[in-house]
N, C-alpha and C positions, 0 to 999 in steps of 0.2 A: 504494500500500500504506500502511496506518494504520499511525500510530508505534506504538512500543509502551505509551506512555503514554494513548495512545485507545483502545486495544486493551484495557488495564486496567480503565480509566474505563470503555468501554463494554460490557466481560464483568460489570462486579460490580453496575452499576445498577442490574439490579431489587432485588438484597442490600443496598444504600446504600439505597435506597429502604424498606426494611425495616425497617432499625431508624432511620433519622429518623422514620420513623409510628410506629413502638412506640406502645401506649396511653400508656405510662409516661411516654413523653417528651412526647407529646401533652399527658398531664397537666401534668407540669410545665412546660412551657413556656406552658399555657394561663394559670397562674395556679392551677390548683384545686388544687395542693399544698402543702404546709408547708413552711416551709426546712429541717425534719427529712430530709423527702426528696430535697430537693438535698445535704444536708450526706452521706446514705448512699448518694448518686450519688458524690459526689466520693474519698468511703474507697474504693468500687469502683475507682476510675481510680487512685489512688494504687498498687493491686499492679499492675496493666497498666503502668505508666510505670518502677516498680520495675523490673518484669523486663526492659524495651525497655532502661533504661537503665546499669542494673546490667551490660550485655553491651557498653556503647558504647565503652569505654577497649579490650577484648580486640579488638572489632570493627573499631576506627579503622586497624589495619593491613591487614584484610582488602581481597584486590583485589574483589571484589563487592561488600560493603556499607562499605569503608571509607566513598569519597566520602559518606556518607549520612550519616555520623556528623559531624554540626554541633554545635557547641556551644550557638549560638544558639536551638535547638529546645529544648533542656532542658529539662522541666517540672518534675523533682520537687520543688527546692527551693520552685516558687513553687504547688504545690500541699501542700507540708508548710505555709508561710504561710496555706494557706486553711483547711488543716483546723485546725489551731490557733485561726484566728478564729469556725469554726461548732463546732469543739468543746471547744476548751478545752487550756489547755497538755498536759494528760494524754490529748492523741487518741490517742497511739499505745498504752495500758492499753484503750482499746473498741475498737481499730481491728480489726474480721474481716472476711474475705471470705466473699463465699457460692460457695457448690458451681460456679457457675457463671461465677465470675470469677476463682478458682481453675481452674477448668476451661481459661481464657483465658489467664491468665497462664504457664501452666505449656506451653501450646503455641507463647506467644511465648520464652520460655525455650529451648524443647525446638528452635525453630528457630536460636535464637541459637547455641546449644551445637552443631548439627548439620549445618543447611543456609542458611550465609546468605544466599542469592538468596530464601530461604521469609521470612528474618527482614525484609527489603527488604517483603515484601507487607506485614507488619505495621505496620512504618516507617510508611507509605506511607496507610496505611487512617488511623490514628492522627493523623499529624501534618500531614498536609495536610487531614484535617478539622479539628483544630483550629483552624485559618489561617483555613478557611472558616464552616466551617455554627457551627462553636464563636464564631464572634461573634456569631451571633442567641445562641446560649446567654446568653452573656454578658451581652447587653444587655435580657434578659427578665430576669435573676436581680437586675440592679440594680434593673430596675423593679417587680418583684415583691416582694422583700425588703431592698428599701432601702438595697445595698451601696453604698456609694463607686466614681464611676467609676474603674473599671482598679483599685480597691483591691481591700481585704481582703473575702476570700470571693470574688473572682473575678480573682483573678493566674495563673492556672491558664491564662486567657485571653489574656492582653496577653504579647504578644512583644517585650517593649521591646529586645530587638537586631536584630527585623529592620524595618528605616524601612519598605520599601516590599514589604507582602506578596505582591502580585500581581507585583511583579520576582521576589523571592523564589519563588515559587510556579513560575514557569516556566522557572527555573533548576533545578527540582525534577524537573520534568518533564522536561529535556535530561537531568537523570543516569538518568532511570528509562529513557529512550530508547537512552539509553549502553549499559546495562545487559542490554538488550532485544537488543542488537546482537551482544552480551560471549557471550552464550549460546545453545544451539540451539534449534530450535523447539520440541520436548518440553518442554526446563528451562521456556521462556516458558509451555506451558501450562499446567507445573506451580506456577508465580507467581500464573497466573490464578488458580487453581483454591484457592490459600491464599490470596488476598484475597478469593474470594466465603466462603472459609473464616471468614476474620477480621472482616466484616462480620458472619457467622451467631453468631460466639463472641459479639459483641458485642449480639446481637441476643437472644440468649442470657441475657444480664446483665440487660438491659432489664427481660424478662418474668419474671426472678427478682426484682426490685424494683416491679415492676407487680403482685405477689402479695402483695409486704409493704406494699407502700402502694396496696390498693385501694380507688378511687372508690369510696364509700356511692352507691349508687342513688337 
């Protein structure tokens, strides 16, 4: 029998698969973008990490997602450092969300506040991609726009508390297995079912920014 962390991984991959191909991101990671549109990718992510993490102090007692609640993981500060560097000390006077990451945020919320075995799938989508597919991010944005490695404009990416990701990573994966175990079979596939969820929200965002910043033909 598959853990419950293969079970996850292997329910949500064609939805992972999804939004890594977005046009959008396609775009910008090809190069054909401006750093305007990385700079409106990263406001986007700033309300998603808001809401994950705005709930992590209330969360860190709970027996379902407490273990989940690292400090280590943290992004917002080092995503407040980037928008300051791609927009200016006054980002937070332009910073809006669109319909659709609003749409996102407010279901990673509505999980936190509600159901945290739901709030766990968002965890999960979010910050082990970071670890992962978020260092190609990373290592195109420097080369594309010229950031400093691990600097400003992409600390969003660099986890400088955890040394060794891939230990990190599958110590991640034994709490998700934990977890899996913690609860009955329904709950588990109602996990699935908010991570193919939370891939869609996020796939979601994509194609709201794939609209504001479309390729000329």
């Amino acid at each position: 029998m598959d853990s419950f962390s293969t079970v996850i991984r292997t329910a949500s991959h064609e939805q992972h698969v999804e939004a890594e191909t977005s046009t959008f991101m396609s775009d910008m990671l090809g190069g054909r973008l401006g750093v305007d549109a990385y700079a409106r990718y990263t406001e986007q992510l700033w309300f998603v990490y808001e809401a994950l993490e705005a709930a992590a102090g209330r969360l860190a007692s709970d027996p379902v997602a407490g273990p989940f609640i690292q400090p280590e993981l943290m992004r917002l500060p080092a995503l407040e450092k980037d928008l300051a560097h791609l927009r200016g000390p006054d980002w937070r006077a332009t910073l809006t969300a669109l319909p659709a990451t609003r749409a996102y945020a407010d279901r990673v919320a509505e999980c936190a506040r509600e159901w945290p075995a739901g709030y766990i799938a968002h965890h999960y989508t979010r910050y082990l991609g970071d670890l992962s597919g978020g260092q190609i991010i990373r290592d195109r944005a420097e080369k594309t726009w010229g950031f400093a490695r691990k600097g400003d404009g992409v600390r969003f990416y660099v986890f400088e508390e955890i040394a060794n990701p891939a230990a990190f990573k599958r110590g991640y994966r034994e709490l998700l297995d934990g977890a899996g175990v913690a609860v009955d079979e329904l709950e588990r596939q109602r996990m699935v079912a908010e991570c193919k969820k939370a891939f869609a929200l996020n796939t979601g965002v994509f194609r709201a920014l794939g609209e504001e910043f479309p390729m000329s033909a």
